[in-house]
C-alpha positions in Angstrom: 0.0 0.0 0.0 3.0 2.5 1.0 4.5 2.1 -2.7 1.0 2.4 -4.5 0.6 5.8 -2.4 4.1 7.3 -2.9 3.6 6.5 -6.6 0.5 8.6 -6.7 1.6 11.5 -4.7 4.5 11.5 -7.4 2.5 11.0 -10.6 0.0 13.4 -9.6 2.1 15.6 -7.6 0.6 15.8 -4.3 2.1 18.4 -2.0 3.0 16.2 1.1 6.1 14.2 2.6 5.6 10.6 2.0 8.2 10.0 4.1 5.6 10.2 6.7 3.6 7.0 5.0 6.1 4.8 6.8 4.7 5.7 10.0 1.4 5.6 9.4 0.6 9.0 8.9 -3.2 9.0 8.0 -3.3 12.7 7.0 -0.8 12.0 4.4 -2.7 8.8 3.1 -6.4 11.1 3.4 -4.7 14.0 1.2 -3.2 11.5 -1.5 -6.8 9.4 -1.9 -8.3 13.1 -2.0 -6.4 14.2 -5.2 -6.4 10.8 -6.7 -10.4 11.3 -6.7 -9.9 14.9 -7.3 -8.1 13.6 -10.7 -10.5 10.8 -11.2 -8.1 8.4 -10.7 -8.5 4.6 -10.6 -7.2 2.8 -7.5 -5.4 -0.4 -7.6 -6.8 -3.0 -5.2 -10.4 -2.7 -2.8 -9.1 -1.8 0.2 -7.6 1.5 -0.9 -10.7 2.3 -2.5 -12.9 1.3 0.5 -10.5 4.0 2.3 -11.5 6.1 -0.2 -15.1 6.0 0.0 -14.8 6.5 3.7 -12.9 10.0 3.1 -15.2 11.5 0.7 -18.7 10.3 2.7 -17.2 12.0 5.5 -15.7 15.0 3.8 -18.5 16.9 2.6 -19.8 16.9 5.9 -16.2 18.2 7.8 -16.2 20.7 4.9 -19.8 21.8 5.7 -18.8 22.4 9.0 -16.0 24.4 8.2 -18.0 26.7 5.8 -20.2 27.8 9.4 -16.7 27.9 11.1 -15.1 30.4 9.0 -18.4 31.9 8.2 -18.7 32.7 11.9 -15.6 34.2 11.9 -16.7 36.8 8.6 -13.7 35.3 6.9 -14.9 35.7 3.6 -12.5 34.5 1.1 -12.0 31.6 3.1 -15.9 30.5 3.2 -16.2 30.8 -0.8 -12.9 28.7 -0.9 -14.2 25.7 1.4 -17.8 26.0 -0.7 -15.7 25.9 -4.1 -13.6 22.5 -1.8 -17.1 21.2 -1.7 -18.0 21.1 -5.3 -14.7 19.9 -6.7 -15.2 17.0 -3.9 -18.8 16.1 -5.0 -18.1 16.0 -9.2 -14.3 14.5 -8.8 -12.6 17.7 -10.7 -10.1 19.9 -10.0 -9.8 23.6 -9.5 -9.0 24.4 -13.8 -11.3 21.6 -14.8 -14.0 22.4 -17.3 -17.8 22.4 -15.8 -18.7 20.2 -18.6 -16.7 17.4 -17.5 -19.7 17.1 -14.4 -21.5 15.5 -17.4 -21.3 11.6 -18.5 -18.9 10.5 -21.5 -17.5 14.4 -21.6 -13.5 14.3 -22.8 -10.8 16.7 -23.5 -12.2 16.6 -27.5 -15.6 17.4 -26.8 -14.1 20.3 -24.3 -12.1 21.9 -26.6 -15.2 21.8 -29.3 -17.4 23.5 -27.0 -15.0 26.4 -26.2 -15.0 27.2 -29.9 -19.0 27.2 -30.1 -18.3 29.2 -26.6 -19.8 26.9 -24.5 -18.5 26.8 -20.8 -21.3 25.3 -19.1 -23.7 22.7 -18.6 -26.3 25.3 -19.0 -24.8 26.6 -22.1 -25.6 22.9 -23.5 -29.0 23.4 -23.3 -29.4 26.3 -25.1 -27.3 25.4 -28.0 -29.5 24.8 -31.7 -29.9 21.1 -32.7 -27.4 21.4 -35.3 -24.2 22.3 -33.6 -25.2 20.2 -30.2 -25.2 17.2 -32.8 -21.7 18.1 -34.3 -20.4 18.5 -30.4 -21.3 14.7 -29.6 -21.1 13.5 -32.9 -19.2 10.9 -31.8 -21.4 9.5 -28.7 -24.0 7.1 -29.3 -27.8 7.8 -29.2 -28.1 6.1 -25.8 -25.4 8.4 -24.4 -26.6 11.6 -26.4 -30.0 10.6 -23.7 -28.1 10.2 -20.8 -26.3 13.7 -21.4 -29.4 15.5 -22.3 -30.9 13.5 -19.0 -27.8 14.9 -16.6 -28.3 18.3 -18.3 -32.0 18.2 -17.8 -31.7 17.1 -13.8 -28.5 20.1 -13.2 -30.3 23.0 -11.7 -30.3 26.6 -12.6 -31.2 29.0 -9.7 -32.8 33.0 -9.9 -32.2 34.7 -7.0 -34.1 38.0 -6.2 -33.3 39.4 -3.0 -34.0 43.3 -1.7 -32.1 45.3 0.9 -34.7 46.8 3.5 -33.2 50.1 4.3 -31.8 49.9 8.1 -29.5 52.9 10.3 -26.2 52.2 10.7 -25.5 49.6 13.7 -28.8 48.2 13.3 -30.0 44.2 11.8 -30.6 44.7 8.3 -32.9 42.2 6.9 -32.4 40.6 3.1 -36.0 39.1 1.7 -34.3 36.2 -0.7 -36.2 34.2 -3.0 -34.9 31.1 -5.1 -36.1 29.7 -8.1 -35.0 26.6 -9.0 -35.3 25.5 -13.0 -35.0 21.8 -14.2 -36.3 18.7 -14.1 -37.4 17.7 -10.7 -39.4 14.3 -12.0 -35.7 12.8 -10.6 -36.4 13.8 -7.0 -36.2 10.9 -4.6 -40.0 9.5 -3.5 -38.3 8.0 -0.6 -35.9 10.6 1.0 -37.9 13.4 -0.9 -35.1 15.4 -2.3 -33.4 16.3 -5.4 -30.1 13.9 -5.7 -27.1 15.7 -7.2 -25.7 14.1 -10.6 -22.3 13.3 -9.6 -21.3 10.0 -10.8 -17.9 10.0 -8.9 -19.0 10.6 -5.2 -19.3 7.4 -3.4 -22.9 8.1 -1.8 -25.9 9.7 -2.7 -25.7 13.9 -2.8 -28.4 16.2 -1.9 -29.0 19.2 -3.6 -27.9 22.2 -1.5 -27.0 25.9 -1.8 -25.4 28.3 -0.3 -27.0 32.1 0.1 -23.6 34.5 0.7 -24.3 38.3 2.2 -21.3 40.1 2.4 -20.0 43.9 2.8 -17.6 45.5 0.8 
């Protein structure tokens, strides 16, 4: 296990001393598995990937926490950081990687095709004409055309319209918010009675969630 680690902290260039993996360290071992999934990389063996799963079911949650921990403290830059830690946990991508790549059967081809039609986004899928979203997965099948078009459907786009009640200075202000969520909610779970995330990486099933973010200047 210590050689298959130190050769993924090399190959994909993991910041820590794996010197430490001879004794055990389990920090070093958490922050390797992290990137490997972070990179969407395959493990070799069960028990590594078993680790795995335990680190990312319990990640999202420590990560959660620390979004009200820094929140608390008003450190800003901090909270959007650990929110933007929470995404890239949940789809398996890296901080550069393109937002299409949360979709099934995306690759680097289809990527670079969509930035010349100037698409960036899963949302930007869906409003593309017939023809050019046929030449961008000309080269999926008609089955996984569906499932695309079925992750793009379920991905959620959110209105916000919010108003600033006028307050004096040193008084509460209070921020009406409203949320609109767009999409296909026929995938929402009869059981649990939520809105599962598409993420076909993350080990567990993902609830929807958002966060609201009031901040002064």
């Amino acid at each position: 296990e210590e050689g298959t680690l130190r050769a993924l902290a090399e190959r994909l260039k993991v910041p820590v001393e794996t010197s430490k993996l001879k004794q055990g360290d389990p920090m070093v071992k958490c922050v390797i598995l992290l990137h490997a999934h972070l990179a969407r990389q395959r493990l070799p063996g069960s028990d590594l990937a078993a680790d795995q799963r335990t680190i990312l079911l319990n990640s999202t949650r420590l990560i959660q926490a620390m979004v009200d921990v820094v929140a608390s403290h008003e450190w800003y830059r901090v909270a959007l950081r650990a929110m933007e830690l929470s995404q890239m946990v949940v789809q398996a991508m890296g901080p550069d990687t393109s937002l299409l790549m949360q979709l099934p059967y995306i690759n680097q081809d289809i990527v670079d095709e969509a930035k010349k039609m100037k698409v960036e986004d899963v949302l930007d899928i869906l409003d593309l004409d017939d023809d050019k979203r046929n030449k961008l997965f000309r080269n999926l099948s008609e089955s996984q055309v569906a499932e695309v078009a079925q992750a793009c459907n379920q991905f959620p786009s959110i209105n916000m319209e919010y108003k600033v009640n006028k307050s004096k200075d040193g008084k509460t202000v209070t921020i009406p918010v409203v949320l609109e969520r767009d999409g296909d909610l026929g995938v929402i779970d009869k059981t649990a009675g939520f809105v599962p995330v598409y993420a076909k990486y993350y080990p567990g099933e993902k609830e929807e969630s958002w966060w609201l973010v009031a901040g002064m200047k």
